[in-house]
C-alpha positions in Angstrom: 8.1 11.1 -10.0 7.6 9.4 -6.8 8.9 5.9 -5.2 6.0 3.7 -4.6 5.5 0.2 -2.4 2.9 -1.9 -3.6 2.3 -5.0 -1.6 0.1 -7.8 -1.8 0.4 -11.7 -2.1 -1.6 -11.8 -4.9 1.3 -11.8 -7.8 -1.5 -10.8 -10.5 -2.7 -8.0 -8.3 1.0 -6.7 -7.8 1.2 -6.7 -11.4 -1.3 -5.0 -12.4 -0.9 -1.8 -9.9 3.1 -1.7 -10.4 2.4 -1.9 -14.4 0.1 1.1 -14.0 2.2 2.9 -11.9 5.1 2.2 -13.8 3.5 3.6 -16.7 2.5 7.0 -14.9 6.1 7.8 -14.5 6.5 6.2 -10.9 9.3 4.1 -9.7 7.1 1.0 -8.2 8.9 -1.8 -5.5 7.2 -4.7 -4.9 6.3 -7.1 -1.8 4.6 -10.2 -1.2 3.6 -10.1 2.5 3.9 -7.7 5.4 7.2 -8.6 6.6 8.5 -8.1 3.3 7.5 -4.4 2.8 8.9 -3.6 6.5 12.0 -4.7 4.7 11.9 -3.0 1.4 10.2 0.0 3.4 13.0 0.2 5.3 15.9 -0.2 2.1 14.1 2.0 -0.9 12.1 4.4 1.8 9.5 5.0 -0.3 7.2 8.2 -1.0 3.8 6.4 -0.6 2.9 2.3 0.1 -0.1 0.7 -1.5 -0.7 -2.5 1.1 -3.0 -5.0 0.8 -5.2 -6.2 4.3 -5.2 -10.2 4.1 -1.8 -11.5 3.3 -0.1 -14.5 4.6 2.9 -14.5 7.4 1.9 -11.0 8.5 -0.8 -8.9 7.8 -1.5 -5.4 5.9 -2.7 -4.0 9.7 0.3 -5.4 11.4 2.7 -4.7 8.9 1.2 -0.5 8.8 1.8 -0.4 12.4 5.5 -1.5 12.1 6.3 0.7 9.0 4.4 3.5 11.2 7.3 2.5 14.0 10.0 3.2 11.9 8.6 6.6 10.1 5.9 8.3 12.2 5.2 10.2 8.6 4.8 6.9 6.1 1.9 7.5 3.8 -0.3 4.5 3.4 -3.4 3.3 1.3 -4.9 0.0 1.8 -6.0 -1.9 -0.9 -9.3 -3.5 0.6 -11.9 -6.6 -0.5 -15.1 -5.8 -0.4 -17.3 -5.9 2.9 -14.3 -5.1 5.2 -15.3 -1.6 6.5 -14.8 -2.7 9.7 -11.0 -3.6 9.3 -10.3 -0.6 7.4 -11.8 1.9 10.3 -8.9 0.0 12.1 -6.1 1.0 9.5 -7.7 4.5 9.4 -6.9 4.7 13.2 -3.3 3.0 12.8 -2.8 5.7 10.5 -3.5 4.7 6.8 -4.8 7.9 5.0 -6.7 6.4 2.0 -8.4 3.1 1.0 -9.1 1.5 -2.4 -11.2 -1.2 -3.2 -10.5 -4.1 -5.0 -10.7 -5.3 -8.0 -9.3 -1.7 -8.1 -10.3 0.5 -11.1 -7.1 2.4 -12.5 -7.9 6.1 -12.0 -8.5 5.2 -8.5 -5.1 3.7 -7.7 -3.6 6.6 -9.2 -5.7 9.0 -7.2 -5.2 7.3 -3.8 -1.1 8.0 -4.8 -1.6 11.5 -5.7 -3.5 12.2 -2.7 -0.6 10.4 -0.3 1.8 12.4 -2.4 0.0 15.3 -1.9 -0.4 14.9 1.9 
């Protein structure tokens, strides 16, 4: 299957979305902030990156612009609170190609992959 980046600060959150992609087959790498999954982006070059908005030391936004630096082609969804349409317009035009809202249902996670996989 596919190599997938999940980042978010919330540890609970991570763990919930790299168990379930774990168990579709996937091979999941994990990040706690921004600045981290420029790093593992840039070491595991990952398939697809599910990244959170609102994390600490540099944020979901910032973080898709730099990983959009180093590969033009990165395939990103956000993983979005509720009531933050405004901010995700602005990953749309930094070039994330799906959103999903949290507290994420399952076959939504896994749809927001296969449609970055798919791309």
């Amino acid at each position: 299957m596919a190599k997938i980046l999940v980042v978010d600060d919330a540890a609970f959150m991570r763990l919930r979305a790299v168990k379930l992609l774990a168990e579709a087959g996937h091979t999941v790498y994990e990040a706690e902030n921004g600045r981290m999954a420029i790093d593992v982006y840039k070491a595991e070059k990952p398939d697809a990156v599910l990244m959170d908005i609102t994390m600490p030391e540099m944020d979901g936004l910032e973080s898709l612009s730099e990983i959009r630096k180093i590969d033009p082609g990165a395939k990103v969804a956000m993983l979005t609170a509720m009531g933050q349409q405004s901010i995700v317009m602005d990953a749309i035009k930094r070039g994330a190609r799906d959103f999903v809202v949290k507290p994420f249902a399952p076959d939504r996670v896994l749809g927001a992959v296969d449609k970055l996989l798919s791309a």
